[in-house]
C-alpha positions as CSV (number, residue, x, y, z in Angstrom):
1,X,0.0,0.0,0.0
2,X,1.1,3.2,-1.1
3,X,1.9,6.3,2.0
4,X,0.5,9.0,-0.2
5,X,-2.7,6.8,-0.6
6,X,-3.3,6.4,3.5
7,X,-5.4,8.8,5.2
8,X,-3.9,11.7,6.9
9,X,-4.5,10.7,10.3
10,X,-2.9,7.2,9.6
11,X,0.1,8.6,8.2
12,X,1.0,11.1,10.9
13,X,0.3,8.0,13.5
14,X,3.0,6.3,11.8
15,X,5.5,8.9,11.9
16,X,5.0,9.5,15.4
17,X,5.8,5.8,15.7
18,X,9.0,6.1,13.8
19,X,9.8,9.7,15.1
20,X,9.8,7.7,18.6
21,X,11.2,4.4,17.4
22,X,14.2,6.8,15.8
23,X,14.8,9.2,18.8
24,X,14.8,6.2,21.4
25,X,17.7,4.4,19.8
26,X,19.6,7.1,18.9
27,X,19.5,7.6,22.7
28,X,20.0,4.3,23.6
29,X,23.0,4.1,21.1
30,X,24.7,7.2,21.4
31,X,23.6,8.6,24.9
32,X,24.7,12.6,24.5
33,X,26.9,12.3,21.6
34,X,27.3,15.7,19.8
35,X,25.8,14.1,16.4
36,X,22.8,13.2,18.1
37,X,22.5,16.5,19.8
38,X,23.5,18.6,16.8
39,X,21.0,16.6,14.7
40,X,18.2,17.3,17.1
41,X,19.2,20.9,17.5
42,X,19.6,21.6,14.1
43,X,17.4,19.5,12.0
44,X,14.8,18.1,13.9
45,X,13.6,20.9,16.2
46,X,13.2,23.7,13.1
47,X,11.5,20.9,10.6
48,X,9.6,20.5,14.0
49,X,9.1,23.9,15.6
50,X,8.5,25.3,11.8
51,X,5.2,23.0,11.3
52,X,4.0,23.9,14.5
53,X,4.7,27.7,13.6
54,X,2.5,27.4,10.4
55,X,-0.3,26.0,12.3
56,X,-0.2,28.5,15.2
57,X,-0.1,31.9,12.0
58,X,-3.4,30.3,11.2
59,X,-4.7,30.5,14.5
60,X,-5.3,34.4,15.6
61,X,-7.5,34.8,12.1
62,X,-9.0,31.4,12.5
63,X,-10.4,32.3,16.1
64,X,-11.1,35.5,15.0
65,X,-13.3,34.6,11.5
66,X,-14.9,31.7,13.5
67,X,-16.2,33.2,16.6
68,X,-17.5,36.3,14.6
69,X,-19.3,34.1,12.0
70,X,-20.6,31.9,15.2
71,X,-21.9,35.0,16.5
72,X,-23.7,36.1,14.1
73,X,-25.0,32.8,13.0
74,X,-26.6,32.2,16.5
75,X,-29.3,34.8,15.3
76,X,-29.6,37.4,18.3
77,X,-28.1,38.2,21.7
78,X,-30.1,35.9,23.6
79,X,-29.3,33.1,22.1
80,X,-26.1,33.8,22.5
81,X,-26.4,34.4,26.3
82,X,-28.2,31.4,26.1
83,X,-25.2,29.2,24.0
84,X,-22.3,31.1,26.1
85,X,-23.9,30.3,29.4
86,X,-24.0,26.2,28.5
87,X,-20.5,26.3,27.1
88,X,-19.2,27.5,30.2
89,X,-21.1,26.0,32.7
90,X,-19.5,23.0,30.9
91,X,-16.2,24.0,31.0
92,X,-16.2,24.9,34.5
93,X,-17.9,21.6,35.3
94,X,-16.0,19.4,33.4
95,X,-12.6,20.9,34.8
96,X,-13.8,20.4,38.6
97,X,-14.2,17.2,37.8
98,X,-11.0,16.5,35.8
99,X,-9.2,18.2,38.9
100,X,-11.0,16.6,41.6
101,X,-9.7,13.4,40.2
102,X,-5.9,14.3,40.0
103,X,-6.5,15.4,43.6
104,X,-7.8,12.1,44.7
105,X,-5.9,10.2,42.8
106,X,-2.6,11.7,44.8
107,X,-3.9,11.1,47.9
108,X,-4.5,7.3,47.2
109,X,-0.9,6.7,45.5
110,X,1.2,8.9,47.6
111,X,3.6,9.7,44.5
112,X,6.1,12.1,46.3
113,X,7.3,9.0,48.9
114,X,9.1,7.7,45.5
115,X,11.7,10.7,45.5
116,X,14.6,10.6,47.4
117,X,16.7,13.7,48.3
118,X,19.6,13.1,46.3
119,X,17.4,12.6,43.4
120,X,15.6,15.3,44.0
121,X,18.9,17.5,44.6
122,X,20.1,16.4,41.4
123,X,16.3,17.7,39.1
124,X,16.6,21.3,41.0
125,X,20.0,21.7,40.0
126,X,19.6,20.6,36.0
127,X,16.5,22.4,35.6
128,X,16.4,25.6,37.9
129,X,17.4,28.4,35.1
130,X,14.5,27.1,33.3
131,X,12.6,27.5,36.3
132,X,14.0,30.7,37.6
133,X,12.8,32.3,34.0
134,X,9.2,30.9,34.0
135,X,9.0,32.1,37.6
136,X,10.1,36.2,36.1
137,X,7.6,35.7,33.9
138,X,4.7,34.3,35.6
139,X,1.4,36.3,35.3
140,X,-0.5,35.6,38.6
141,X,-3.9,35.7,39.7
142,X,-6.2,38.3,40.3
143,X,-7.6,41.6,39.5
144,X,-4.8,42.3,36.9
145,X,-5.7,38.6,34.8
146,X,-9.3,39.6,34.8
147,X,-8.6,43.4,33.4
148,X,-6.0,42.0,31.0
149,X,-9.0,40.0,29.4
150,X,-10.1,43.6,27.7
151,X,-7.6,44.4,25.4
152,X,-6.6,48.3,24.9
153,X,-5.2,47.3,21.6
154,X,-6.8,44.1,19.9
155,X,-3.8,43.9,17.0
156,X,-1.4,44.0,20.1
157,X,-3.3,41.5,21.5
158,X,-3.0,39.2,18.2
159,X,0.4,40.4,18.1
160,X,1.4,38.8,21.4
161,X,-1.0,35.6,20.8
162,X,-3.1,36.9,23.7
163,X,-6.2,34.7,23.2
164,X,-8.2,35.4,25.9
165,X,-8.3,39.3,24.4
166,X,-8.5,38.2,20.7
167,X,-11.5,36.3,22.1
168,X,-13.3,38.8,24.2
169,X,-12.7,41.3,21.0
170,X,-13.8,38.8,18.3
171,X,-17.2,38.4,21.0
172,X,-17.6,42.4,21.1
173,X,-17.1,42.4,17.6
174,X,-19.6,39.5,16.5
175,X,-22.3,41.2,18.8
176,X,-22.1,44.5,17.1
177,X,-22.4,43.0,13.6
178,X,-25.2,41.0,15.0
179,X,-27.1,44.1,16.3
180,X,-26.4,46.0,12.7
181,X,-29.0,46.0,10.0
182,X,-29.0,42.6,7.9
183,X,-28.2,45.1,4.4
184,X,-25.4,46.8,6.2
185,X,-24.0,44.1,7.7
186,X,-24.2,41.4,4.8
187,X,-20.7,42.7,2.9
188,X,-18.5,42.5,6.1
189,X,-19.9,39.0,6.8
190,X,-19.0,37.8,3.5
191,X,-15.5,39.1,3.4
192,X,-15.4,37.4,7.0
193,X,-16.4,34.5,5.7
194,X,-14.3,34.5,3.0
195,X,-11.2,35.4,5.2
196,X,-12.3,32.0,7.5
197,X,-11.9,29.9,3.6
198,X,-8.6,30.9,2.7
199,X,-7.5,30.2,6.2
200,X,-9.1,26.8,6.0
201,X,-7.3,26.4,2.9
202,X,-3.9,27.5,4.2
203,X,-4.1,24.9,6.9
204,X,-5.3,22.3,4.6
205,X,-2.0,23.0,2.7
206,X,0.4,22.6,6.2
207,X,-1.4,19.4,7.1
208,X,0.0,18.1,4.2
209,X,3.3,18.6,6.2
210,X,1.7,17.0,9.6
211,X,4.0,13.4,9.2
212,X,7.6,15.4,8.8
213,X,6.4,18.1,11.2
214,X,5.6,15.0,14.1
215,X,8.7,12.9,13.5
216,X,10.7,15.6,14.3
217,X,9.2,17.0,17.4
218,X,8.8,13.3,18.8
219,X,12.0,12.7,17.7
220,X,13.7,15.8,19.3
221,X,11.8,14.9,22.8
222,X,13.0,10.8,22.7
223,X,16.4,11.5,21.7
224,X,17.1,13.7,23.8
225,X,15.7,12.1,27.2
226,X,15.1,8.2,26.3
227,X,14.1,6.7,29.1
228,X,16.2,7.3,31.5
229,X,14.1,10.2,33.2
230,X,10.9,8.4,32.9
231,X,12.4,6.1,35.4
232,X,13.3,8.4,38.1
233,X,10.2,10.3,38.0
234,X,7.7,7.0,37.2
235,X,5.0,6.8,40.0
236,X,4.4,10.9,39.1
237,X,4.5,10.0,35.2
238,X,2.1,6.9,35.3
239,X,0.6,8.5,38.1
240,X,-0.4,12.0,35.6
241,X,-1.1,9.3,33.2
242,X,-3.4,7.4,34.4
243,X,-5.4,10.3,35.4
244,X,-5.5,11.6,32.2
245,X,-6.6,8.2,31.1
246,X,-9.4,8.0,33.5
247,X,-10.8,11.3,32.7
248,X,-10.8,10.7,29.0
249,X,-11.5,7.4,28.6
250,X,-14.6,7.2,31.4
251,X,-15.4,10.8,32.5
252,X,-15.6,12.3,29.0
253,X,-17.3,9.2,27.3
254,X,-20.1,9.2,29.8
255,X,-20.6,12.8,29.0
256,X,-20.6,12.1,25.3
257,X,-23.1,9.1,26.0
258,X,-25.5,11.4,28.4
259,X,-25.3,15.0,27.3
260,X,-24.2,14.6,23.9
261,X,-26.5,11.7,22.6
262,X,-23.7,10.4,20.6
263,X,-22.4,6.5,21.5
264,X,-18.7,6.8,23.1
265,X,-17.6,4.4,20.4
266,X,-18.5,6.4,17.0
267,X,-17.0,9.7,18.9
268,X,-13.7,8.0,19.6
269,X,-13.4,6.9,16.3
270,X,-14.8,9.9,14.4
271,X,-12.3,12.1,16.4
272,X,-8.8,10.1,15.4
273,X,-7.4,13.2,13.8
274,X,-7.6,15.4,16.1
275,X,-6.3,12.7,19.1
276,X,-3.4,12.2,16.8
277,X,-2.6,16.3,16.0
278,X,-3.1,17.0,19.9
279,X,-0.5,14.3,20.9
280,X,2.2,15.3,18.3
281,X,2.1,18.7,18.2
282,X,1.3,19.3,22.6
283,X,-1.0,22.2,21.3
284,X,-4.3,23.4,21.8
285,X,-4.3,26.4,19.5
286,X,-2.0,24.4,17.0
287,X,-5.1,21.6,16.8
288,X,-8.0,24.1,16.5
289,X,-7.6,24.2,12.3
290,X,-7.9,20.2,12.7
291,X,-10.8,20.1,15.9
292,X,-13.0,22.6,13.6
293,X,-12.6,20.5,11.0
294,X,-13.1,17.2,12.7
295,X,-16.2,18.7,14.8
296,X,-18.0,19.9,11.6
297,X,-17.3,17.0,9.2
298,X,-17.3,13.7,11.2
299,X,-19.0,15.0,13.9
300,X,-21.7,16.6,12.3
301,X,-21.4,19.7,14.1
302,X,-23.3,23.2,12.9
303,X,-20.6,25.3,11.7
304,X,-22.2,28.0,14.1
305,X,-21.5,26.1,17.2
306,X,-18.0,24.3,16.3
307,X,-16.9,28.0,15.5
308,X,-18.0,29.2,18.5
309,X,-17.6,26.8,21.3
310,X,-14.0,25.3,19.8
311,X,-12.0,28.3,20.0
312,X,-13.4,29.4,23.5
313,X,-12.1,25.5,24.1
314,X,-8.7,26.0,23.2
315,X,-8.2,28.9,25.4
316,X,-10.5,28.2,28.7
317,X,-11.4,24.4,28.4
318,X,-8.2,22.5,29.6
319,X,-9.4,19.4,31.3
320,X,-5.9,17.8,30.8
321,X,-4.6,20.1,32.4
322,X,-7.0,20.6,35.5
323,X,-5.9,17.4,36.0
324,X,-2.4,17.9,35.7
325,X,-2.2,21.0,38.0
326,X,-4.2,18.7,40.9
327,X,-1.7,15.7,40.4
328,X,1.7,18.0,40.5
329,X,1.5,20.6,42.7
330,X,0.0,17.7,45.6
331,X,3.1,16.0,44.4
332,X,5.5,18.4,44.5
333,X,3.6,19.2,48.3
334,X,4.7,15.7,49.1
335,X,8.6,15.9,48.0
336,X,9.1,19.3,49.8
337,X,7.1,17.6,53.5
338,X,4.7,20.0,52.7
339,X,0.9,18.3,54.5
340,X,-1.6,20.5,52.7
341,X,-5.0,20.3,55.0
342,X,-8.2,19.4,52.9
343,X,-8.9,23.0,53.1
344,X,-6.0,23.7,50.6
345,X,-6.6,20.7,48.7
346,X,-10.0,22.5,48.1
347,X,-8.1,25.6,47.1
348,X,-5.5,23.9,44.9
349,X,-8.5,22.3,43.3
350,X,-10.5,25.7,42.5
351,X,-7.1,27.3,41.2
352,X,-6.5,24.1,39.0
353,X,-10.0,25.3,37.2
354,X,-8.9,28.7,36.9
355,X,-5.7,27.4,35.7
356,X,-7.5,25.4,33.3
357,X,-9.2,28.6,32.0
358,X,-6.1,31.2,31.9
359,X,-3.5,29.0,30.7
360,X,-2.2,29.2,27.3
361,X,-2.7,26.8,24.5
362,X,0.7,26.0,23.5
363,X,3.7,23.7,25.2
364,X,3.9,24.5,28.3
365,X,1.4,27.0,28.9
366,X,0.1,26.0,32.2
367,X,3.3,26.0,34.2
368,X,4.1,29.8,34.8
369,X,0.7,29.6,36.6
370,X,1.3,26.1,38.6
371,X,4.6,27.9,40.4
372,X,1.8,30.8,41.7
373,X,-0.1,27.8,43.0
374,X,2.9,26.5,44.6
375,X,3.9,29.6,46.2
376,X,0.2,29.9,47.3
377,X,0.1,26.8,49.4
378,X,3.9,27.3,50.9
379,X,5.8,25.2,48.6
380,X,8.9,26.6,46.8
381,X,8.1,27.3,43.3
382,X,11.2,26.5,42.2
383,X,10.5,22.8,42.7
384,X,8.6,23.0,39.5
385,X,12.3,22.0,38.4
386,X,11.8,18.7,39.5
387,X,9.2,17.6,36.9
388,X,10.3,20.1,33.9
389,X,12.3,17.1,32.1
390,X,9.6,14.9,32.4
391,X,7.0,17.5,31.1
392,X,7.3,18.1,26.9
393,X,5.8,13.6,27.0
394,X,3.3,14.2,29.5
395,X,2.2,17.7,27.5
396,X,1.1,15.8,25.1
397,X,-1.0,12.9,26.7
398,X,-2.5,15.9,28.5
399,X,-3.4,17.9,25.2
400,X,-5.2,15.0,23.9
401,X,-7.6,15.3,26.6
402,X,-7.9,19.0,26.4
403,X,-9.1,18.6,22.8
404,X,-11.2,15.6,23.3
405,X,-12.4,17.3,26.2
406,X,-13.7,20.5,23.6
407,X,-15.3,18.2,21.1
408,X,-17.3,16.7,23.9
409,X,-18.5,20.4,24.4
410,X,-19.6,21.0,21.1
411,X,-21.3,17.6,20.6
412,X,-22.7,18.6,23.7
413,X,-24.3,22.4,22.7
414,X,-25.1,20.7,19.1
415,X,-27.3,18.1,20.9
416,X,-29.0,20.5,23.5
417,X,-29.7,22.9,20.6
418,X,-30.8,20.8,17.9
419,X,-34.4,21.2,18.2
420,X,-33.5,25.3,17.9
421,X,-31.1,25.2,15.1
422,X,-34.0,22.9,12.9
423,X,-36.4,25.6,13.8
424,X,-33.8,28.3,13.1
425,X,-33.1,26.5,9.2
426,X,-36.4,25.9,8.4
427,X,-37.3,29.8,8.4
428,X,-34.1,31.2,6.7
429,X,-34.9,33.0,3.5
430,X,-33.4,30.2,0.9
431,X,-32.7,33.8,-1.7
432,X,-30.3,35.1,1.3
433,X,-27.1,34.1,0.2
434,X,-26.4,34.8,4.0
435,X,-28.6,31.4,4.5
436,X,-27.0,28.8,3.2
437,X,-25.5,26.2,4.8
438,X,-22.3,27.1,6.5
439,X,-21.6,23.7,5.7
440,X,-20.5,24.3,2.2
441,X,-18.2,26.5,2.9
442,X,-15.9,23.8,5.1
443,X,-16.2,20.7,2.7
């Protein structure tokens, strides 16, 4: 059988399989020879790190096009009071839960008995400048996260890949075009529209790039670490793991079964793209392009709610990583002797939802924000260090399950609006161009 003539999804699978296979006995082999290391450095992470770039260019303009045009498509501001309101009750709902879990789950296995001092001597000192600098720029809670939601400038804010402002802008922004006359509107919504196509097109054209781009990035991450770390931190990696496993495998498939009226089966199976993006590339905004896609095609989707509740997702919908924050900062509680009461376990909890929300949707995102935690709860933030190595392969297990966990939200508003969107379709004026199926203009 011929590569060209597998499907996309099947082809990237295998290249994260070989990008693994490749990195993990050139480590094995060669340790930290300089070849290895200069091949990483100076092949493999730009092939890598410039297929992740050309997904991420698409991603201000895709947010932007698709929350406007769900916006408007919703019909009038109630409805989208009524949509907004659902999505985020889900979000926060689903996150509690996916936090709640890594919480529990750390009291049960006790992970932080499994590091001794030396060991844990030995992480601070390899990985504390790289702690030190997320620490400088960590953003904090508060007043100043909430303000910084409203941008002052929105092209700074798209500048700096500031999502939570593009978002609240491209909200403001699809209200007011809502509210304006249908005639005056109509020519803004079509070159919006149009904008949203060439973008689709554009990441159409990188996917085609998707198997080099994963090879590389897995293959940068195995050769460079093997197996060797995995080993010293193992009861915190299959620890994170298995959390992440439960909560996607069990929580989110019940939720598919009883608020999204889709079997768990056909959603797992519809959604193998987007599982396989999320894993290799250990982005949320990078796997947006493909989620939209996924969500409106296989999933069957209205345009108007995949483009409105998937790019909300990617920025405040981080179940992975509610359950991540939980599991890690009770962990590093343990290393350090800290005993956090069930008072602050309840705190570390709430925060890990709010981290879920503020965090950014790239690599890494959601550390800056765990050291606040850690300082919050009397544990050095610094000791972030101790997991740092171990973090780029469990990024991606949890990105899967921040995906996963923003289809489940749009199958779930698709399903609770049905009845509404039928009613909507059947009274739109067939001669308004602005009527036709938004469908079309995906497939």
């Amino acid at each position: 059988m011929k590569t060209a003539s597998m499907p996309l999804h099947t082809r990237i699978l295998l290249a994260l399989f070989l990008g693994a296979l490749a990195g993990l006995s050139a480590h094995s082999l060669t340790g930290d020879a300089g070849w290895t290391t200069w091949l990483a450095d100076n092949i493999a992470a730009p092939v890598g790190q410039i297929f992740l770039r050309l997904l991420l260019m698409t991603v201000v303009p895709l947010v932007f096009a698709s929350i406007v045009l769900g916006v408007t498509g919703l019909g009038d501001v109630r409805s989208l009071g009524r949509v907004g309101g659902k999505t985020l009750v889900y979000f926060v709902a689903s996150s509690a839960v996916a936090a709640a879990l890594g919480i529990v789950l750390v009291n049960i296995m006790d992970p932080g008995s499994s590091i001794d001092p030396m060991m844990r001597a030995a992480l601070l000192d390899d990985f504390k400048d790289q702690a030190s600098s997320m620490q400088a720029e960590s953003p904090g809670f508060g007043v100043d996260m909430l303000v910084n939601i409203v941008p002052r400038n929105p092209v700074e804010a798209a500048a700096n890949m500031d999502m939570l402002a593009v978002i609240f802008f491209a909200l403001v922004f699809g209200v007011a075009l809502a509210l304006t006359p249908r005639e005056r509107a109509a020519p803004l919504i079509a070159v919006i529209e149009s904008l949203s196509d060439v973008v689709i097109k554009i990441i159409e054209m990188v996917m085609r790039l998707a198997p080099y781009g994963v090879f590389a990035l897995i293959f940068v991450v195995t050769s460079r670490f093997g197996w060797g770390l995995l080993a010293q931190l193992g009861v915190y990696v299959v620890l994170v793991i298995l959390g992440l496993t439960l909560h996607t495998v069990v929580t989110l498939s019940l939720l598919v079964k009883f608020f999204g009226g889709m079997k768990p089966m056909d959603f797992w199976r519809r959604s193998r793209a987007v599982i396989v993006t999320a894993f290799a590339t250990s982005s949320s905004s990078a796997t947006l392009p493909t989620s939209i896609a996924v969500a409106e095609r296989e999933l069957k989707v209205p345009p108007t709610i995949a483009g409105f509740v998937l790019p909300l997702g990617a920025t405040m919908n981080m179940n992975g990583t509610a359950v991540y924050v939980g599991i890690t900062v009770l962990f590093l509680a343990q290393v350090f002797g800290v005993d956090l009461t069930l008072g602050q376990q309840v705190v570390v909890a709430m925060l890990g939802v709010i981290t879920a929300i503020g965090a950014a949707g790239v690599p890494g995102g959601s550390l800056p924000l765990i050291m606040v935690i850690l300082a919050s709860v009397g544990v050095p933030p610094e000791g972030i260090a101790i997991i740092l190595g171990v973090d780029r392969i469990l990024d991606m297990a949890r990105t899967v399950t921040n995906v996963t966990g923003d289809l489940t939200a749009a199958v779930f508003l698709a399903h609770s609006e049905k009845s509404r969107i039928a009613r909507a379709s059947q009274h739109m004026a067939p001669a308004d161009p602005a009527a036709d199926n938004p469908v079309s203009r995906r497939e």
